[in-house]
PDB file with one MODEL, atoms N, CA, C and O in Angstrom:
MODEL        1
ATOM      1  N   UNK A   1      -6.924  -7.610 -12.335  1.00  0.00           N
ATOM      2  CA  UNK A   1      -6.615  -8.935 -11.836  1.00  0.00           C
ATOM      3  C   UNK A   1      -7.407  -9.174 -10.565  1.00  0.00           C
ATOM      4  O   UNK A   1      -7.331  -8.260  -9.744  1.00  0.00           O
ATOM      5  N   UNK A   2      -8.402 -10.571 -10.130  1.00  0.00           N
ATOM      6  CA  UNK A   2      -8.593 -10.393  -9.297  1.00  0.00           C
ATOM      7  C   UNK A   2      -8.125 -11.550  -8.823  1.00  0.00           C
ATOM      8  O   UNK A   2      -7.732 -12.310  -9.707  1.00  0.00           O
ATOM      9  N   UNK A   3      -8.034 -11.939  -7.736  1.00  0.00           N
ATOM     10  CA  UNK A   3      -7.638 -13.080  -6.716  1.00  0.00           C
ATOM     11  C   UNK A   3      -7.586 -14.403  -7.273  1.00  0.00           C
ATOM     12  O   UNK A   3      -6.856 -15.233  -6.731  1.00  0.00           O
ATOM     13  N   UNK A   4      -8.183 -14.671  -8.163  1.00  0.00           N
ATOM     14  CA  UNK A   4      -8.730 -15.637  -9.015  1.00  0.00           C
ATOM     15  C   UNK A   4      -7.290 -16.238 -10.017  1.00  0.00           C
ATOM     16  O   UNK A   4      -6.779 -17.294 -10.392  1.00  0.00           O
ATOM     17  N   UNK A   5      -7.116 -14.859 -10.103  1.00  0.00           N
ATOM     18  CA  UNK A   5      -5.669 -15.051 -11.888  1.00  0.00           C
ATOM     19  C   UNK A   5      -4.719 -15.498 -11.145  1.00  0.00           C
ATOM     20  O   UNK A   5      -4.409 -14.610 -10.351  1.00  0.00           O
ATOM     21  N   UNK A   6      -4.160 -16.335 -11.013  1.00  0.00           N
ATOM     22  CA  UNK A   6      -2.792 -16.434 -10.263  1.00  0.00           C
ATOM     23  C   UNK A   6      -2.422 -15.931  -9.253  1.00  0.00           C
ATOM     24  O   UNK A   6      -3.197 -15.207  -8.628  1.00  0.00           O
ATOM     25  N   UNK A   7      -1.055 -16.183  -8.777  1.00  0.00           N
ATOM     26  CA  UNK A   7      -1.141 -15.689  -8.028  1.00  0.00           C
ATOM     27  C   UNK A   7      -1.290 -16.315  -6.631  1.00  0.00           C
ATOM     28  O   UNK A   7      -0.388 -16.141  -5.811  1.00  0.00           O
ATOM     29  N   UNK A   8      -2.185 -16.906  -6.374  1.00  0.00           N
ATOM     30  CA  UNK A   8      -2.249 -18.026  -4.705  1.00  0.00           C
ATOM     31  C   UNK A   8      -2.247 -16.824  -3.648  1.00  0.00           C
ATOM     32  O   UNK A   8      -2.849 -15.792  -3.352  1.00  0.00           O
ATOM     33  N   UNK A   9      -1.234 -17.592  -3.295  1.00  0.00           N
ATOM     34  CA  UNK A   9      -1.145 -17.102  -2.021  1.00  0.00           C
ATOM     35  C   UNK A   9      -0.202 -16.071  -1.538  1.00  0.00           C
ATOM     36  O   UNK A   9      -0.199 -15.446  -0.477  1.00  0.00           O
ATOM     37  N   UNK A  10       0.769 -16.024  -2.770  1.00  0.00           N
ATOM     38  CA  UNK A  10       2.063 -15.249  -2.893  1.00  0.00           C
ATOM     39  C   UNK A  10       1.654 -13.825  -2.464  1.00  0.00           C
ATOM     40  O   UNK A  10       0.503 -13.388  -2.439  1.00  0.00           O
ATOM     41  N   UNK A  11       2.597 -13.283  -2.186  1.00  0.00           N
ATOM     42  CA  UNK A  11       2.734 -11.376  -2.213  1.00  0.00           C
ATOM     43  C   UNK A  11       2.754 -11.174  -3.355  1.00  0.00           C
ATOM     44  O   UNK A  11       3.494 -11.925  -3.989  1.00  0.00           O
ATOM     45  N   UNK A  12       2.066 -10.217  -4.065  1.00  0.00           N
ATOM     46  CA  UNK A  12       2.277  -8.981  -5.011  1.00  0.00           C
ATOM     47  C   UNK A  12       3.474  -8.227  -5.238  1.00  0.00           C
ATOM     48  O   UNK A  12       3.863  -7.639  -4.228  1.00  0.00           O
ATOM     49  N   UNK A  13       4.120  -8.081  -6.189  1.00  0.00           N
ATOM     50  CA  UNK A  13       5.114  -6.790  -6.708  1.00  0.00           C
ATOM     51  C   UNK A  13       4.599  -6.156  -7.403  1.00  0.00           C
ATOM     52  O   UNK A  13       4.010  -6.494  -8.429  1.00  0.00           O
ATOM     53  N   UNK A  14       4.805  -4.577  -6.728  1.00  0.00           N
ATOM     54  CA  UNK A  14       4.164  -3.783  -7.312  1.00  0.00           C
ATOM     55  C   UNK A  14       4.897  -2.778  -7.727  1.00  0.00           C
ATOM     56  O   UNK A  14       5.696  -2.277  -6.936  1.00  0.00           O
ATOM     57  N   UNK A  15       4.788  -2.319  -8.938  1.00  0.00           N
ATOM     58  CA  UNK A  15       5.654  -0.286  -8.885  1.00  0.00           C
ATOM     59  C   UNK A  15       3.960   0.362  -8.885  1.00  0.00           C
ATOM     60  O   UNK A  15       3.013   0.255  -9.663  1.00  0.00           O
ATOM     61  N   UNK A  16       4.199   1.114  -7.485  1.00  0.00           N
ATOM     62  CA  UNK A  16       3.188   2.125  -7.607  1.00  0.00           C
ATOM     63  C   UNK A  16       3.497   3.281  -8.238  1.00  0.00           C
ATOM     64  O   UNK A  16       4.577   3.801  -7.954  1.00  0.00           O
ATOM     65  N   UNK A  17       2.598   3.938  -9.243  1.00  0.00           N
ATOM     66  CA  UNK A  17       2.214   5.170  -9.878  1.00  0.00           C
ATOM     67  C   UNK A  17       1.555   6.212  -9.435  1.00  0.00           C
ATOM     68  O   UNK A  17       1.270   6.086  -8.244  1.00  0.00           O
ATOM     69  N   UNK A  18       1.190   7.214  -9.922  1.00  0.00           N
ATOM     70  CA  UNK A  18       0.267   8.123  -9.347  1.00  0.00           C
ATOM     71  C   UNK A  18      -1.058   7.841 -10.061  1.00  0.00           C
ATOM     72  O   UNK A  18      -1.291   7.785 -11.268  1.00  0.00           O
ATOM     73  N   UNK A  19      -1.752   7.700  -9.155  1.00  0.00           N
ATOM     74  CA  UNK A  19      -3.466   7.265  -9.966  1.00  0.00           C
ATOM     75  C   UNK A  19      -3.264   5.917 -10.232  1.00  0.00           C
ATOM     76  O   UNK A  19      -4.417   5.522 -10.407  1.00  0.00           O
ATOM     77  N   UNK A  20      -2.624   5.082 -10.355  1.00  0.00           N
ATOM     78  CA  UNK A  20      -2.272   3.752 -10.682  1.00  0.00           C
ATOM     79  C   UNK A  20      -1.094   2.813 -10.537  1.00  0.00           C
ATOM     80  O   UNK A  20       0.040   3.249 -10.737  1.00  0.00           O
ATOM     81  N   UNK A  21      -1.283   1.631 -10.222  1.00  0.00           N
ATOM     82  CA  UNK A  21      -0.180   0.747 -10.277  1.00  0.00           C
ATOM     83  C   UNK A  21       0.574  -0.487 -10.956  1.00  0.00           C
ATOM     84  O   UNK A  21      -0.125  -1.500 -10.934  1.00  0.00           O
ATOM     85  N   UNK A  22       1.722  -0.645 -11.505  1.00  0.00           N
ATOM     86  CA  UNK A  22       1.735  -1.885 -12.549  1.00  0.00           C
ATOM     87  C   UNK A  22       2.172  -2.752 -11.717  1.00  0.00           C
ATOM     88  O   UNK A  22       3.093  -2.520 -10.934  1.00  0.00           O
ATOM     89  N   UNK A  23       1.252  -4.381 -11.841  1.00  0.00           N
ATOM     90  CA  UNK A  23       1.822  -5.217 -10.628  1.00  0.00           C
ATOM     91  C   UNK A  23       2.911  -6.275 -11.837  1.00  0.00           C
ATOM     92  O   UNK A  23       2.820  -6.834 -12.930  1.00  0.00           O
ATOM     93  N   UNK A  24       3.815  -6.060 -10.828  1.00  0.00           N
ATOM     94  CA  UNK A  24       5.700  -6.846 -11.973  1.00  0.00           C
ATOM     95  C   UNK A  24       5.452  -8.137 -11.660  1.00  0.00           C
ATOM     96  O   UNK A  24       5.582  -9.062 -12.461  1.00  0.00           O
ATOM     97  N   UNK A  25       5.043  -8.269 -10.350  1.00  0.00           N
ATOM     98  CA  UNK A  25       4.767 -10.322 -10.440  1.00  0.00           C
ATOM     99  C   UNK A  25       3.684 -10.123  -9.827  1.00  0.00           C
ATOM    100  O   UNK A  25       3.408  -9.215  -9.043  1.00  0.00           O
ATOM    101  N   UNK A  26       2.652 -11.535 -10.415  1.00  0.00           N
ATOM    102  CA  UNK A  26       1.294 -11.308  -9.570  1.00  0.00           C
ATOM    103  C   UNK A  26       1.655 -12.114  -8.223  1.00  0.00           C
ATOM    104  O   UNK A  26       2.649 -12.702  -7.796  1.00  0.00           O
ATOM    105  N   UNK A  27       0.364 -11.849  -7.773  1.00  0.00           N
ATOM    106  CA  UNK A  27       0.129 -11.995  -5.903  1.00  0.00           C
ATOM    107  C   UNK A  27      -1.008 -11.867  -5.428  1.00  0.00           C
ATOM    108  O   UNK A  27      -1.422 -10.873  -6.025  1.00  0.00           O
ATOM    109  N   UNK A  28      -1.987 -12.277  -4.597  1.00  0.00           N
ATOM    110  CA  UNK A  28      -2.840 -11.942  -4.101  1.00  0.00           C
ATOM    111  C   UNK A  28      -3.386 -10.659  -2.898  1.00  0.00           C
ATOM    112  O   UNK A  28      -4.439 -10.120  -2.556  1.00  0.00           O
ATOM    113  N   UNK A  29      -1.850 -10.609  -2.540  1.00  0.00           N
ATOM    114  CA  UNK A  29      -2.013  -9.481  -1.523  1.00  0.00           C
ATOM    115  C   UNK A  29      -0.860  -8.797  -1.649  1.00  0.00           C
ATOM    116  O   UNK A  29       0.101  -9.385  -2.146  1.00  0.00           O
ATOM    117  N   UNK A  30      -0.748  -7.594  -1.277  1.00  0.00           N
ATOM    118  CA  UNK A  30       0.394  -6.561  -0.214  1.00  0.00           C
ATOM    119  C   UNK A  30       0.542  -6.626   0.959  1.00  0.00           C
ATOM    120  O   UNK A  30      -0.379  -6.861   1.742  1.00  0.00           O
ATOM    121  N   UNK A  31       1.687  -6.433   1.270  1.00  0.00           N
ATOM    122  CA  UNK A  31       1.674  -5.614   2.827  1.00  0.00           C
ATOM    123  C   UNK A  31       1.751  -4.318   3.618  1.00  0.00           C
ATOM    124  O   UNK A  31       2.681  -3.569   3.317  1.00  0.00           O
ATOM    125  N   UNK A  32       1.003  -3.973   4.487  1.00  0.00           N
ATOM    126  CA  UNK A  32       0.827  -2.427   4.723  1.00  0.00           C
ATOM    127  C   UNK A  32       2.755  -2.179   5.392  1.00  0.00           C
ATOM    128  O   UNK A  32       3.636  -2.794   5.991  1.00  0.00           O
ATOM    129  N   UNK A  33       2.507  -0.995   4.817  1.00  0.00           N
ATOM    130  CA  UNK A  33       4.107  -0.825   5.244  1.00  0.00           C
ATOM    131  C   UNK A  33       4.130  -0.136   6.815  1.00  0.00           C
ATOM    132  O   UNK A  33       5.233   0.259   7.192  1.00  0.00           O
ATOM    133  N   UNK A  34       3.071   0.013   7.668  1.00  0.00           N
ATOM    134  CA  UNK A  34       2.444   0.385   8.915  1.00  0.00           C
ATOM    135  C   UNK A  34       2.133  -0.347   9.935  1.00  0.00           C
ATOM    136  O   UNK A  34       2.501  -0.256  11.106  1.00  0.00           O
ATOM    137  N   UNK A  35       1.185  -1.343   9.243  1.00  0.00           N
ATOM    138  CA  UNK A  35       0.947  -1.992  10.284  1.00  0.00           C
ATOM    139  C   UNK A  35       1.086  -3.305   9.860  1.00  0.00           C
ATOM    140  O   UNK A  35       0.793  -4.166  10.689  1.00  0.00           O
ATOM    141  N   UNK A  36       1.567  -3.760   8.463  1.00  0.00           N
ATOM    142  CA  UNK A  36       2.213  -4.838   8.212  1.00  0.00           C
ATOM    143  C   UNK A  36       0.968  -6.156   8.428  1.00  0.00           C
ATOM    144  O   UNK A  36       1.252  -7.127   9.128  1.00  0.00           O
ATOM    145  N   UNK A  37      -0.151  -6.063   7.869  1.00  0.00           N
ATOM    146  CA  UNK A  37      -1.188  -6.315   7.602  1.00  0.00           C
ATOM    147  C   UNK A  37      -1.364  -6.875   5.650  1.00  0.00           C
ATOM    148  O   UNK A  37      -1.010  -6.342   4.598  1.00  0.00           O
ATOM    149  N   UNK A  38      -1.893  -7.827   5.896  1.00  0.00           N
ATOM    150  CA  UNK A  38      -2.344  -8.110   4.181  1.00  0.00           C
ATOM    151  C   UNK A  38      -3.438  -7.172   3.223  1.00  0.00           C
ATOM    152  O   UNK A  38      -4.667  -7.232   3.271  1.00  0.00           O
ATOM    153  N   UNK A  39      -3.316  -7.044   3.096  1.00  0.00           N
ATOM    154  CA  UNK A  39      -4.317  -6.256   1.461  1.00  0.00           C
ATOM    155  C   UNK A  39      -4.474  -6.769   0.605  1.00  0.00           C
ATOM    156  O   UNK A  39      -3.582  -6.341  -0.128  1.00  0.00           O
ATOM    157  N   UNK A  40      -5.246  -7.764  -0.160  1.00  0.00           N
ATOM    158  CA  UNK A  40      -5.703  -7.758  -1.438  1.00  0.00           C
ATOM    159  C   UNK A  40      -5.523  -6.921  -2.005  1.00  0.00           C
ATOM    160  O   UNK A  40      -5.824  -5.753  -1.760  1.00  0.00           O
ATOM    161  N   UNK A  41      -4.827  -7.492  -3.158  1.00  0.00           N
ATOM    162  CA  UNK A  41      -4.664  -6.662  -4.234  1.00  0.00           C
ATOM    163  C   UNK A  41      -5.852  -6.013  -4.890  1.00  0.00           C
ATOM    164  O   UNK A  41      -5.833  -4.872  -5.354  1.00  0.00           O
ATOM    165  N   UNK A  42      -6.610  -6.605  -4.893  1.00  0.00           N
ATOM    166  CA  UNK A  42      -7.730  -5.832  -5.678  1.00  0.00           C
ATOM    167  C   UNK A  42      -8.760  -5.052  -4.750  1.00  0.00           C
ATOM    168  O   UNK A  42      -9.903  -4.820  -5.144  1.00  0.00           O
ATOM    169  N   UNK A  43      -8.231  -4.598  -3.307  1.00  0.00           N
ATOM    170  CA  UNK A  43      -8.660  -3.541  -1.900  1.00  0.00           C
ATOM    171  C   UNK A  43      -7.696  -2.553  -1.810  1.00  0.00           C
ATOM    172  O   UNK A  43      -7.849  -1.587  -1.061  1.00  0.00           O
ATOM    173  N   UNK A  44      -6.418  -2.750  -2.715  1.00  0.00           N
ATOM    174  CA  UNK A  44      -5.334  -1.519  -2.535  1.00  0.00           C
ATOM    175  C   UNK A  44      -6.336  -0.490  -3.091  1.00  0.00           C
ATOM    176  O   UNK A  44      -7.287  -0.496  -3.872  1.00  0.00           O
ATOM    177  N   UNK A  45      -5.675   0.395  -2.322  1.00  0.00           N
ATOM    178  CA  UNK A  45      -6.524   2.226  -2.573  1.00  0.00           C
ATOM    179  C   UNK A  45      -5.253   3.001  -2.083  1.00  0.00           C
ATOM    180  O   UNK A  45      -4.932   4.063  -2.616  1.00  0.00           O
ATOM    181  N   UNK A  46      -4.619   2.508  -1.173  1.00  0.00           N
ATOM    182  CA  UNK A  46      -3.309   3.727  -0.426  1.00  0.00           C
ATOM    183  C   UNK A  46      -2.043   3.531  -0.848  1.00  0.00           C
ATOM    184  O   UNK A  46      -1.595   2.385  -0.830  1.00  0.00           O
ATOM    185  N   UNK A  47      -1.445   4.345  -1.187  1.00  0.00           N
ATOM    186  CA  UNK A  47       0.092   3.940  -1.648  1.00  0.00           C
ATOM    187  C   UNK A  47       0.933   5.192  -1.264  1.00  0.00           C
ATOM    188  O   UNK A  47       0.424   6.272  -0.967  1.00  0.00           O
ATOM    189  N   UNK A  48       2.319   4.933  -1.301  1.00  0.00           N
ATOM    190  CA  UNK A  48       3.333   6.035  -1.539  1.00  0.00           C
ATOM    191  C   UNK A  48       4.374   5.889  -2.415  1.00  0.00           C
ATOM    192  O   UNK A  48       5.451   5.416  -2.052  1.00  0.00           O
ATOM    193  N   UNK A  49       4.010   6.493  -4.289  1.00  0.00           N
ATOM    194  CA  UNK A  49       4.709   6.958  -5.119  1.00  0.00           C
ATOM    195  C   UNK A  49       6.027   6.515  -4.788  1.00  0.00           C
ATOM    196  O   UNK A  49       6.588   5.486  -5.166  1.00  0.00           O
ATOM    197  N   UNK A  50       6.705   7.953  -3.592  1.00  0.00           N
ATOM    198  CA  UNK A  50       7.621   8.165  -3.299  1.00  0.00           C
ATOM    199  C   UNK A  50       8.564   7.044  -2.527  1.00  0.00           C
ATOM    200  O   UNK A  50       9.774   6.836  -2.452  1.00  0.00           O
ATOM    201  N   UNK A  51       7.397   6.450  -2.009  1.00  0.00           N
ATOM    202  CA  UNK A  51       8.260   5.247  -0.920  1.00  0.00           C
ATOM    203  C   UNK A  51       7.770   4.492  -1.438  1.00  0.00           C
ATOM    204  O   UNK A  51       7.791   3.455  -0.775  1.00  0.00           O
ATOM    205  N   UNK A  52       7.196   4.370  -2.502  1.00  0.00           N
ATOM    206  CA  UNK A  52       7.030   2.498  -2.870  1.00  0.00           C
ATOM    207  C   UNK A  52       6.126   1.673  -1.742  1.00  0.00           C
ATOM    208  O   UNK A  52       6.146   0.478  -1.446  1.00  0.00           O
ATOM    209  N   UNK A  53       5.411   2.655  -1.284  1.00  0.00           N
ATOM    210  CA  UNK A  53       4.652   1.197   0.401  1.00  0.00           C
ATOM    211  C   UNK A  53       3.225   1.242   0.162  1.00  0.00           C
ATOM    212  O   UNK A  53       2.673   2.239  -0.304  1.00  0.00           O
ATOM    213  N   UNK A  54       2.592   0.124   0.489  1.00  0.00           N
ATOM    214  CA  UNK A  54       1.346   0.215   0.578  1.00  0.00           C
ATOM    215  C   UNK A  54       0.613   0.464   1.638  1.00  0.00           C
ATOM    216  O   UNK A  54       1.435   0.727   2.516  1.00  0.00           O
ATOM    217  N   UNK A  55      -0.283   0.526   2.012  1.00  0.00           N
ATOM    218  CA  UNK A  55      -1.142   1.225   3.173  1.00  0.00           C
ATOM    219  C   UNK A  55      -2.125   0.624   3.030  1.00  0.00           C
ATOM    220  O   UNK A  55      -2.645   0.541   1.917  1.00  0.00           O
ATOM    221  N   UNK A  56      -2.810  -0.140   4.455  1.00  0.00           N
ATOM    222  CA  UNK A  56      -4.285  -0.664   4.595  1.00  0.00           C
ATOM    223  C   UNK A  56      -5.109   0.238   4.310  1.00  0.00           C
ATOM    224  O   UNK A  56      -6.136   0.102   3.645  1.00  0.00           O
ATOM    225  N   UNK A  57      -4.659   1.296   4.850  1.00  0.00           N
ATOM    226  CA  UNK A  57      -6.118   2.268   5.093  1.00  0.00           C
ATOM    227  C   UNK A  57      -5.739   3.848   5.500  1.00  0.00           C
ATOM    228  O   UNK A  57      -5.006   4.072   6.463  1.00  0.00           O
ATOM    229  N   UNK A  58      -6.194   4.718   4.839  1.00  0.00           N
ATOM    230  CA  UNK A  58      -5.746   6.076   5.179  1.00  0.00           C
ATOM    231  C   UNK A  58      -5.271   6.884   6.199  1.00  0.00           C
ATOM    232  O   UNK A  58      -4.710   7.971   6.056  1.00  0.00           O
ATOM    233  N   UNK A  59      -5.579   6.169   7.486  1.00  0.00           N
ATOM    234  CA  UNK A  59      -5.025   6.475   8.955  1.00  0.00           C
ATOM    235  C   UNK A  59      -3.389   5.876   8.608  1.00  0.00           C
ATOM    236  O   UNK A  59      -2.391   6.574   8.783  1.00  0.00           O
ATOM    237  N   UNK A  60      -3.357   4.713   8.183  1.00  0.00           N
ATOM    238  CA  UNK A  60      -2.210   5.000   8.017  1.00  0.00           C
ATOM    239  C   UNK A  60      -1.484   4.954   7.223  1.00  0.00           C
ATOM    240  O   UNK A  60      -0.337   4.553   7.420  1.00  0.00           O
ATOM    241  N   UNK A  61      -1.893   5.323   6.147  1.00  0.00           N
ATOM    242  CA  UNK A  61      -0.869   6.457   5.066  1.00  0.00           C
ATOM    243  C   UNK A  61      -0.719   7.788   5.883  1.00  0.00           C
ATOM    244  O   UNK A  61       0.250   8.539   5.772  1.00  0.00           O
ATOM    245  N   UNK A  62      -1.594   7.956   6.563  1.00  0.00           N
ATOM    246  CA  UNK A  62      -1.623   9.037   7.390  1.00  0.00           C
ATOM    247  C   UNK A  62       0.033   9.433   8.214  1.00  0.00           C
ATOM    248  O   UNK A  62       0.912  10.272   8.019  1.00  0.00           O
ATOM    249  N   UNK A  63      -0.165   8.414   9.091  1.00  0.00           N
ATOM    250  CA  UNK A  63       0.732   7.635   9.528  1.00  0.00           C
ATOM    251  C   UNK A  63       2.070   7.653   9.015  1.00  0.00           C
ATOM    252  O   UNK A  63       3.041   8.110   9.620  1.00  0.00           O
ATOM    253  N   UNK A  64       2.079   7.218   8.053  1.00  0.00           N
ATOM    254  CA  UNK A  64       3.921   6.919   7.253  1.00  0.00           C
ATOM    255  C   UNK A  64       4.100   8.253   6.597  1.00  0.00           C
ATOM    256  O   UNK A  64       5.201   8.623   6.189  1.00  0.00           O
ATOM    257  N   UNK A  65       3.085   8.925   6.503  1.00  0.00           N
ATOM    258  CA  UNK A  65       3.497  10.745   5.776  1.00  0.00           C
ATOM    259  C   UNK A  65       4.302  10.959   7.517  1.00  0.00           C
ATOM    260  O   UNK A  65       5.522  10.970   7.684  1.00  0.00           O
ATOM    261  N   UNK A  66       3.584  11.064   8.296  1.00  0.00           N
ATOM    262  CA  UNK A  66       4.248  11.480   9.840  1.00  0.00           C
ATOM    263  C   UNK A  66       5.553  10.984   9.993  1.00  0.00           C
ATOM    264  O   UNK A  66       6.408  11.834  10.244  1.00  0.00           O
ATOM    265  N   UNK A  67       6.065   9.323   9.864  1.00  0.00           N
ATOM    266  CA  UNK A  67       7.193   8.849  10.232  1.00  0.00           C
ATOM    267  C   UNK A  67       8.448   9.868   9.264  1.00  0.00           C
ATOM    268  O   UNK A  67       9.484  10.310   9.761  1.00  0.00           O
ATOM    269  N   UNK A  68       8.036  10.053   7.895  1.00  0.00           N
ATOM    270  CA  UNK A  68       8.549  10.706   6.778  1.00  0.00           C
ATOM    271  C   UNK A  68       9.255  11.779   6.630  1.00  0.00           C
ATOM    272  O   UNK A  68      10.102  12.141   5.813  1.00  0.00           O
ATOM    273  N   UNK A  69       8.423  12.560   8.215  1.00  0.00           N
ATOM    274  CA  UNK A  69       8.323  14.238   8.122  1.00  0.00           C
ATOM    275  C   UNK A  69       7.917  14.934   7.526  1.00  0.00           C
ATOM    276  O   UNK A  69       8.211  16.119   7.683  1.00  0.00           O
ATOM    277  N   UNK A  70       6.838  14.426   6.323  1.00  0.00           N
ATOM    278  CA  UNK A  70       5.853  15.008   5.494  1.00  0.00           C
ATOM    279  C   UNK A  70       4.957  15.895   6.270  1.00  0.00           C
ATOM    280  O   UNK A  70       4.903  17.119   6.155  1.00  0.00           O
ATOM    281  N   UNK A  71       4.353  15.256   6.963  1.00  0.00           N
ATOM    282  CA  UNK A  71       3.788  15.967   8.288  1.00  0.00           C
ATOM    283  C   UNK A  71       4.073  16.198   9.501  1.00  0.00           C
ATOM    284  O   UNK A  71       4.948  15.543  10.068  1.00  0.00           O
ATOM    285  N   UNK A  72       3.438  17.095  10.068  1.00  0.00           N
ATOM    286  CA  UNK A  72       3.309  17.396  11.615  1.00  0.00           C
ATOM    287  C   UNK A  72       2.820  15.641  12.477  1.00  0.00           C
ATOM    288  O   UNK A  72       1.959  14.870  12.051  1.00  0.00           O
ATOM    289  N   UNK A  73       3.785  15.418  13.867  1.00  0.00           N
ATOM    290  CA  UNK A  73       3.376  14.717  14.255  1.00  0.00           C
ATOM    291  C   UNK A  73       2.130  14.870  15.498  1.00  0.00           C
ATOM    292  O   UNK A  73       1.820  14.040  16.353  1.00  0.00           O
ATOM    293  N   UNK A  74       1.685  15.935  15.305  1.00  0.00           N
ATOM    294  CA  UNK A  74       0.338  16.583  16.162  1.00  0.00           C
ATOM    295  C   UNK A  74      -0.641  17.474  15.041  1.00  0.00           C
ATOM    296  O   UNK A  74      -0.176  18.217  14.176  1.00  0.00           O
ATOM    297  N   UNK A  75      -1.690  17.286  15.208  1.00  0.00           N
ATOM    298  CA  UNK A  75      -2.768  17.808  15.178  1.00  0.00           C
ATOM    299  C   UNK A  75      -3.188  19.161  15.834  1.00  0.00           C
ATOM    300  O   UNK A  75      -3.114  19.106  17.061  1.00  0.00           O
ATOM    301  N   UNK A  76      -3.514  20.088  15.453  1.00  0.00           N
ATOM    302  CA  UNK A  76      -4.115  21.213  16.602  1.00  0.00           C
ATOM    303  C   UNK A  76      -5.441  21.304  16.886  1.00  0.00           C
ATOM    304  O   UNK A  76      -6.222  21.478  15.950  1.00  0.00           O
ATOM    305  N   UNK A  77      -5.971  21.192  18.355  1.00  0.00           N
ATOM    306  CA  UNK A  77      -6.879  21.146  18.605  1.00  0.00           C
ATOM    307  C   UNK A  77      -8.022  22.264  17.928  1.00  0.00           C
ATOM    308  O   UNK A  77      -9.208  22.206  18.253  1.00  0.00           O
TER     309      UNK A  77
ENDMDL
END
């Protein structure tokens, strides 16, 4: 689907998958569940399975693994 099919201006519903996602109502965009930012639907690349959220950009999926406790909230030098 790209921007084109329906859709406007609305948000996206999505069930994210692993490797893939089925969108339940169309939309033109998501919202990052981070920084709460728009995404085109057809620029999604980051998701969480587990939490259902989308992610602009890998810093912060990065990010929401940390809030999660998936990860360490430090780095070692």
């Amino acid at each position: 689907m790209n921007r084109f099919e329906g859709g406007g201006h609305r948000e996206a519903k999505i069930r994210y998958l692993d490797g893939d996602y089925q969108i339940q109502s169309p939309g033109a965009f998501v919202t990052c569940a981070i920084t709460g930012s728009t995404i085109p639907v057809d620029e999604l690349r980051y998701w969480s399975v587990a939490r259902q959220e989308a992610y602009a950009d890998c810093a912060a999926s990065l990010e929401a693994d940390k809030r999660a406790g998936i990860l360490p909230n430090q780095t070692r030098a």
